[in-house]
VOGU-3710 file (C-alpha; in Angstrom, 3 decimals, decimal comma):
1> xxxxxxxxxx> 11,493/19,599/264,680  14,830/19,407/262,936  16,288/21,958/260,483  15,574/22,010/257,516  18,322/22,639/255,103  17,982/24,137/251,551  18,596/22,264/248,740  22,001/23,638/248,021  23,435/23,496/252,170  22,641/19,453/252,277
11> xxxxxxxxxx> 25,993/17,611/251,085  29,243/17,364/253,552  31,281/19,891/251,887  28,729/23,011/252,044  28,271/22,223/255,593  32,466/21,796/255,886  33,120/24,943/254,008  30,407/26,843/256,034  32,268/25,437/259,309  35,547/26,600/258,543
21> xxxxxxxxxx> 34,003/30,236/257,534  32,478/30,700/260,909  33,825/28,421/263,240  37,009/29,379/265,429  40,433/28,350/263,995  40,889/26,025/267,365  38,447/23,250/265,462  40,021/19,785/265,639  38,174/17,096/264,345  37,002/18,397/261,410
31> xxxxxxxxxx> 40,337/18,684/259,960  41,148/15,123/260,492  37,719/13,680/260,033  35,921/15,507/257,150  32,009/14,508/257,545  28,749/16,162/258,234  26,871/13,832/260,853  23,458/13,571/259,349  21,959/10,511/262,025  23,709/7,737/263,933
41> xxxxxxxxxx> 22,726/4,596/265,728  24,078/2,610/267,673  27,953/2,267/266,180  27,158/4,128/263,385  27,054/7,615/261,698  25,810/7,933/258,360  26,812/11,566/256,612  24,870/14,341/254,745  25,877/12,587/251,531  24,676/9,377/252,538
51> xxxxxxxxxx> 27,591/7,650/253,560  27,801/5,392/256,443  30,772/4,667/258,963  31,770/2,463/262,288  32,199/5,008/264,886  35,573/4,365/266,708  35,916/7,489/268,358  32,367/7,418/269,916  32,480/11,091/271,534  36,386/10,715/272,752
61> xxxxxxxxxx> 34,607/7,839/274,772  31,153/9,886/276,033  28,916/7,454/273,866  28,975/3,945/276,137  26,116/2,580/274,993  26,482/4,097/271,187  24,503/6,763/269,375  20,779/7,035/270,616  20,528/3,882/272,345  16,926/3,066/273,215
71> xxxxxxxxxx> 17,372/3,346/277,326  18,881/6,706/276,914  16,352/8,168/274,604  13,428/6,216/276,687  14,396/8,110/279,456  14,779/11,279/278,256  11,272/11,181/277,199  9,847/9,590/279,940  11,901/13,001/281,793  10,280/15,210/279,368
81> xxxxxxxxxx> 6,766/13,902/279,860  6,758/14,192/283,850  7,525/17,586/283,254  10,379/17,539/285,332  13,210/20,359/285,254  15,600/20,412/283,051  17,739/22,701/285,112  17,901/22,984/288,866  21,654/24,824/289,899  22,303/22,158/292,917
91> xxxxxxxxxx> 18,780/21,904/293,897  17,909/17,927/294,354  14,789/16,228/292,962  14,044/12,720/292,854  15,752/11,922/289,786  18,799/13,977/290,758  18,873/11,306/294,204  18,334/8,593/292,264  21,113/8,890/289,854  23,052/9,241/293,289
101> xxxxxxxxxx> 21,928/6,219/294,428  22,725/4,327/291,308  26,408/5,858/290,885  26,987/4,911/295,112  25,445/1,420/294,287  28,180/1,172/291,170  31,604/1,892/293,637  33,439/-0,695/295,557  31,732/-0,581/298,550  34,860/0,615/300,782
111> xxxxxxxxxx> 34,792/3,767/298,979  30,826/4,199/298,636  30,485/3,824/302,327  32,210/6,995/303,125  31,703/8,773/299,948  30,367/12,163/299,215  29,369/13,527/296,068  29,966/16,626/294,271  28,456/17,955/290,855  30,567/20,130/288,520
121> xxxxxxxxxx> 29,693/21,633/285,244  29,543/20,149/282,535  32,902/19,216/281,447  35,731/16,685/282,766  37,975/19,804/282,695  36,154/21,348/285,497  36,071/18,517/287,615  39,596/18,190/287,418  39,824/21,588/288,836  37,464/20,896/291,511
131> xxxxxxxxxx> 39,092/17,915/292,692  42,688/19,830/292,458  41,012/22,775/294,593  39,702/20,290/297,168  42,645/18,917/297,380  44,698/21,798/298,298  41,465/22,911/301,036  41,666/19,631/302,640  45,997/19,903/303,282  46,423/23,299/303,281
141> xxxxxxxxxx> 49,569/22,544/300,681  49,687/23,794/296,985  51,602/21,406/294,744  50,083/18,522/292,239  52,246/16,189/291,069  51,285/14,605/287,478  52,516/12,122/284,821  54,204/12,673/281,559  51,816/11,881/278,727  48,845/12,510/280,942
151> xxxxxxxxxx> 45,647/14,679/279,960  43,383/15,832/281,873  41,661/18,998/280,243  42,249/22,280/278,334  41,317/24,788/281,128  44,033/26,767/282,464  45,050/24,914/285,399  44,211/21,244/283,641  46,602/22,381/280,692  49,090/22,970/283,396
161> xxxxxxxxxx> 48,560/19,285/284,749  48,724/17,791/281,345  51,882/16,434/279,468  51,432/17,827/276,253  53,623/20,346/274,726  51,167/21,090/271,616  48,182/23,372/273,911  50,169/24,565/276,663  53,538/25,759/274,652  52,394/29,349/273,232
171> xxxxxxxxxx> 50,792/30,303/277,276  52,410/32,025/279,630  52,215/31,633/283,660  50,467/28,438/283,298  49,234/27,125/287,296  53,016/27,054/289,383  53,728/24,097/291,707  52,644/21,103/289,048  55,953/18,587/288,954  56,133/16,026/286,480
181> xxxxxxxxxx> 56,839/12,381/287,245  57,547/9,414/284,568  54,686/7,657/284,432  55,451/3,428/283,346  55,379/3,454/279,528  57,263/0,058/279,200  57,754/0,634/274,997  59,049/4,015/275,836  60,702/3,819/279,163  61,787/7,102/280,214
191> xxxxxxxxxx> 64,877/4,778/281,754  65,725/3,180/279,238  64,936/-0,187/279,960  62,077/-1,297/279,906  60,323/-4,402/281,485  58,836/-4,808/284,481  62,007/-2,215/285,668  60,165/0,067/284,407  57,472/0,620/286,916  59,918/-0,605/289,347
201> xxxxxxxxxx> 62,124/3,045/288,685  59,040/4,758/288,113  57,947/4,174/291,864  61,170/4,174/293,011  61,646/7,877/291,772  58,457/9,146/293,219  59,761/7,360/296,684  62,893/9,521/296,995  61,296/12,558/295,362  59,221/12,553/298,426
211> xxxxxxxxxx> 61,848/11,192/300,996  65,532/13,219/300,119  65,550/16,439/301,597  67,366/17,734/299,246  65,353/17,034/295,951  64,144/20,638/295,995  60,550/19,400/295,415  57,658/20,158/298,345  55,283/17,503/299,008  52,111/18,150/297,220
221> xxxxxxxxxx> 48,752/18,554/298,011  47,565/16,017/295,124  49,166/13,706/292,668  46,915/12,758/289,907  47,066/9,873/286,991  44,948/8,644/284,470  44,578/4,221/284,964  44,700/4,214/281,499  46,397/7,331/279,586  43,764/8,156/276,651
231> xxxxxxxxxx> 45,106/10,891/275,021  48,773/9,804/275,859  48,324/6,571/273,883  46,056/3,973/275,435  48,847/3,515/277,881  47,810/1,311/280,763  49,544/1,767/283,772  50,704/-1,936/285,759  48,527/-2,559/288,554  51,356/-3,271/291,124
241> xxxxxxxxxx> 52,500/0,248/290,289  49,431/1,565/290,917  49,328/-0,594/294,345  52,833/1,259/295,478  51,654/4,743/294,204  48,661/3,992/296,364  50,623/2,690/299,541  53,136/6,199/298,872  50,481/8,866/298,804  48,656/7,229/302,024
251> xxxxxxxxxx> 52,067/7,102/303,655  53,359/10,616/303,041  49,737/11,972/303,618  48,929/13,003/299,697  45,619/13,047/298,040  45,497/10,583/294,882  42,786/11,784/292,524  42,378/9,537/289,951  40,717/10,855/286,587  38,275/8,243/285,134
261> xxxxxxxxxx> 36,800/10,973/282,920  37,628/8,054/279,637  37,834/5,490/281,387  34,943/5,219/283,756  32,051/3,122/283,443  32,774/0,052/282,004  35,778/1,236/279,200  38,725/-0,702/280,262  36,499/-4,066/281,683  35,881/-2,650/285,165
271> xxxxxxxxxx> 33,582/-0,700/285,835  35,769/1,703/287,086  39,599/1,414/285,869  40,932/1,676/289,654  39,567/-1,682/290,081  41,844/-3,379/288,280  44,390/-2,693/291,313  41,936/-3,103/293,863  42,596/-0,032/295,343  40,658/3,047/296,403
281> xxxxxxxxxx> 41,158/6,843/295,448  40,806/9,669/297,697  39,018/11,427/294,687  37,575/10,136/291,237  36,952/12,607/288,666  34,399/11,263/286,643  32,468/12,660/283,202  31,893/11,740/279,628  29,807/8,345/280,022  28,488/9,346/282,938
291> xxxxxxxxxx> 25,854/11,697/280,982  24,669/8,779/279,300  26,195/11,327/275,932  24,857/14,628/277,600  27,059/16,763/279,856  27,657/16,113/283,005  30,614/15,691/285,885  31,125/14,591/289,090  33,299/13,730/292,124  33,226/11,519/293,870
301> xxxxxxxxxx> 35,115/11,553/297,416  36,233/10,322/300,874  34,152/12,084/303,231  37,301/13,185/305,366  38,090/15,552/302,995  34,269/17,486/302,675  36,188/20,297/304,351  35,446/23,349/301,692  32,467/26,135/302,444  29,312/26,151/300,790
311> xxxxxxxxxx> 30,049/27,572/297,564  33,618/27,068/297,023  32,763/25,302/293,441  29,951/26,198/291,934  28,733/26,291/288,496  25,298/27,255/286,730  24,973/24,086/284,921  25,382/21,925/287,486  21,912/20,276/288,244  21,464/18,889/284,121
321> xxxxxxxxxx> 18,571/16,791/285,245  18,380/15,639/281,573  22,016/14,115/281,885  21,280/13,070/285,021  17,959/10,626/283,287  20,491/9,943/280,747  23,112/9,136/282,854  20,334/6,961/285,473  19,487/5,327/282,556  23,254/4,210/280,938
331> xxxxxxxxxx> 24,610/3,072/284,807  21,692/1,101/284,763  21,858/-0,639/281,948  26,082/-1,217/281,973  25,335/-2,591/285,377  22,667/-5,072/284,121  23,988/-5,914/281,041  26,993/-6,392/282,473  28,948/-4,631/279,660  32,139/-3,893/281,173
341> xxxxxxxxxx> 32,869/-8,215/281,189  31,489/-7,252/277,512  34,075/-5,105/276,703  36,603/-6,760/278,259  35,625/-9,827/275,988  35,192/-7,656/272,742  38,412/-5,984/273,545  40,790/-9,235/273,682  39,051/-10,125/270,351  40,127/-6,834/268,622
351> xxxxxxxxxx> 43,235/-6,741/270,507  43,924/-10,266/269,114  43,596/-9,238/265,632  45,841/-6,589/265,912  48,294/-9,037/267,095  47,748/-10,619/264,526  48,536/-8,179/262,587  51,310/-6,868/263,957  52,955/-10,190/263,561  55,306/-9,552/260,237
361> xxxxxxxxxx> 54,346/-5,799/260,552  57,384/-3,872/261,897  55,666/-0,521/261,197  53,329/-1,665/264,146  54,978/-1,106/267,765  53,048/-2,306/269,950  49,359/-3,056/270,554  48,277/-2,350/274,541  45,126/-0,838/276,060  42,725/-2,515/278,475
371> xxxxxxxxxx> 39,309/-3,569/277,325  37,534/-1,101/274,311  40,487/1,629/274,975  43,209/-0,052/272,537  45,933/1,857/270,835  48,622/0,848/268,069  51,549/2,661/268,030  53,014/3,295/264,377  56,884/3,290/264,392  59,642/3,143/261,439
381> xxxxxxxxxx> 59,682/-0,234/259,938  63,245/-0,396/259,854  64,409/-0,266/263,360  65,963/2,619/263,606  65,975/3,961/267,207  66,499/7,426/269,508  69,195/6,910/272,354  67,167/5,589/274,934  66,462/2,626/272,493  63,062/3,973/271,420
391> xxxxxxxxxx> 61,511/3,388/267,717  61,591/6,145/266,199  57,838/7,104/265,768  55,692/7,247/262,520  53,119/9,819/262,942  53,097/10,634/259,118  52,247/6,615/258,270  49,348/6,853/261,333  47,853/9,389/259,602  47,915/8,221/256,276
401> xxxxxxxxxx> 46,330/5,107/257,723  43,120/6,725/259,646  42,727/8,544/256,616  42,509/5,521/254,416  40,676/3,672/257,476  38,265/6,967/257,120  37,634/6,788/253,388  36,994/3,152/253,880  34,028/3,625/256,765  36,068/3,627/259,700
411> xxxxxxxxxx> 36,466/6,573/262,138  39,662/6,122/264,185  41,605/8,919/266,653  44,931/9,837/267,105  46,835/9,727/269,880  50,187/9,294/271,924  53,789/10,748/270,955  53,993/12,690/267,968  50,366/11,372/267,175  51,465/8,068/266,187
421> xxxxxxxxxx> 48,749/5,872/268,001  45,795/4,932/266,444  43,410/4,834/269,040  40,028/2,670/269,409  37,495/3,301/271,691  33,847/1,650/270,560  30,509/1,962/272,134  30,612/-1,038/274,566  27,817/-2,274/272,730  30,079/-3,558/270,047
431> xxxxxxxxxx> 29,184/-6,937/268,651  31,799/-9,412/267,570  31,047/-9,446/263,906  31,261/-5,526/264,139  34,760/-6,014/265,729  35,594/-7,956/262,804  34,488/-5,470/260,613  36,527/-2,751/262,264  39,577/-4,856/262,354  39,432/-5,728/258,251
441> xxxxxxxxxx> 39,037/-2,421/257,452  41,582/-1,039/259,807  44,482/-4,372/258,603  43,131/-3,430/254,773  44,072/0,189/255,379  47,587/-0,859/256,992  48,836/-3,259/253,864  47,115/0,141/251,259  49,434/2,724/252,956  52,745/0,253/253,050
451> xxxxxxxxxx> 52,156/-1,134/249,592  51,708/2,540/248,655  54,862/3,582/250,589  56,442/0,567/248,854  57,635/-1,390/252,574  54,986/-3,703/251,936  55,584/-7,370/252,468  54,627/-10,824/252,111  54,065/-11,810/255,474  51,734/-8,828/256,553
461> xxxx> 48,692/-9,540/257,979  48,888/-13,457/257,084  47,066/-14,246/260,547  44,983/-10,884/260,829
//
């Protein structure tokens, strides 16, 4: 049975004000996204004062299928009913193997066939640091190389591997031996130029990093990258890049973890992001989605490197046989649905309607992603550029704009340099009319804040 609330604890802002007098100062979303969740359904959360909203932000990407889809709550009862455990440490059961079997069924077969599994606790964050401590076992070197503008968690050591300043800049004797590398960002090429030379200098630079003797950097246990940087901006990386990172870390003998924690199951119009290349990591770090919305993380790896003791990563919550039905329950149904070709389709639509809009919109950068992980990068309409050539970016305009898109019924993220992407990442379920929807309201808040800044013009939006 729920809570009940009294009379005068029922509306958003009791329930805002009592969060901010008892909850810890590190909140986020709250700040930027002022609601009480009351219920939700499939893409949409209606608030303790009745209002209702398209959920763009789905759980940072953890709700695939959308708010209490009917597999995932089936199951979940059906687990409840059979009495089965809810909590079992790394003791197996039958449900436990069959999610197993399901997530082995889901890989590219050249990596399934010598796989090995590993479950984490419950977050992304620890996964990362499992796959970053097998890593180091299995070559008996310390380093991890990682990408500017990549995230991959707010532990200790995952802080350490992640580009951003904003966590990471008030802790001392974060984890030594992380170097950064420039990861491909064509619109803000940390060359300069741009282009298809982008990726070319980015792999070129990791090449003689690792080959001159004198560039004062060891070769690393690990190098880990995000297919898609979420956080960083819906930045997708080029697939030949990825290709040549691949052929340079099996070359020089370094483990490439990739970290699908966003972007696995089904997100980016793979099932797993890595396919897009065609290529195979040593280790995937997967979570979010795969708990079907309930906690839950894995790795998955090449057997070779099952080197660590029994017990060398542990965790109590492990063995969350109810994420586990979830979970079961979500593969299943991506898989069968087959609602990563969904969201490949629903994400060209939106993407073309923020072409559209872009077009006669010079406070709109660029539009990029890869299927339901889009991002639109808000610059200076007026061209004004750093020294590398950059637009300057607009991170006071992209938040004017998901707050309008917010009062409107739209709840968007922020993301990328200086916050000045708007990030979208639906349920996969999304329909086409409800991509519509998100896309009116999101142009209808662009032309609000620029008529209200006074930069508005005549040609904005004319094809959106």
């Amino acid at each position: 049975m729920l809570h009940t609330l009294t009379p005068e604890r029922r509306g958003n802002r009791s329930l805002l004000d009592s969060q901010a007098a008892r909850e810890s100062n590190a909140r986020s979303y709250p700040r930027r996204l002022p609601l009480a969740i009351q219920r939700a359904e499939g893409i949409h959360v209606t608030d303790m004062d009745g209002k209702t909203y398209y959920d763009c932000l789905a759980g940072a990407g953890t709700l695939a299928l959308g708010h209490n889809h009917p597999v995932v709550v089936d199951a979940i009862r059906a687990m409840l009913d059979q009495k089965v455990p809810l909590h079992t440490l790394d003791l197996t059961t039958p449900l436990k193997e069959a999610f197993v079997d399901e997530l082995f069924a889901s890989l590219p077969a050249a990596f399934a066939e010598q796989a090995r599994v590993h479950f984490c606790a419950p977050t992304g964050a620890d996964a990362v640091e499992a796959a970053v401590k097998l890593a180091k076992i299995a070559t008996g070197r310390s380093g991890v190389f990682s990408f500017h503008g990549g995230y991959h968690g707010s532990t200790h050591a995952t802080m350490s591997l992640s580009g951003s300043l904003h966590q990471k800049s008030d802790i001392p004797g974060l984890m030594p031996e992380v170097q950064f590398l420039p990861y491909p960002y064509a619109y803000r090429c940390p060359f300069g130029v741009g282009g298809e030379q982008c990726q070319q200098l980015s792999a070129h630079y990791l090449r003689n990093l690792l080959g001159d003797p004198e560039s004062g950097v060891r070769r690393p246990a690990a190098i880990i990258l995000e297919v898609v940087q979420g956080e960083g901006g819906a930045i997708p990386a080029p697939v030949e890049w990825l290709r040549e990172v691949r052929r340079i870390t099996e070359e020089y003998g370094i483990v490439l973890i990739i970290d699908e924690v966003q972007t696995g199951f089904g997100r980016t119009g793979k099932l797993y992001a890595f396919e897009h290349a065609g290529i195979v990591p040593d280790i995937l770090v997967l979570s979010k989605a795969i708990g079907g919305s309930l906690p839950l993380s894995v790795l998955v790896y090449r057997e070779r490197f099952d080197v660590w003791k029994p017990g060398a990563h542990i965790g109590t919550f492990r063995g969350n046989q109810m994420a586990m039905a979830a979970g079961l329950a979500s593969l299943r149904h991506i898989r069968r649905e087959n609602l990563p070709e969904q969201a490949a389709q629903r994400g060209r639509q939106l993407m073309d309607r923020l072409a559209a809009l872009q077009r006669g919109t010079p406070e709109i950068g660029e539009v990029r992603g890869r299927g339901l992980m889009i991002g639109v990068e808000i610059v200076d309409g007026d061209g004004a550029t750093d020294t590398l050539g950059h637009p300057l970016a607009n991170p006071a305009l992209a938040s004017a704009i998901q707050r309008r898109c917010f009062q409107n019924g739209l709840i968007l993220e922020l993301g990328g340099r200086h916050s000045s992407v708007v990030r979208f990442l639906p349920p996969l379920i999304i329909s086409a009319a409800e991509v519509d929807a998100v896309a009116d309201i999101f142009a209808a808040a662009v032309r609000a804040e620029l008529h209200a800044a006074g930069t508005a013009t005549a040609n904005i939006g004319a094809a959106a």
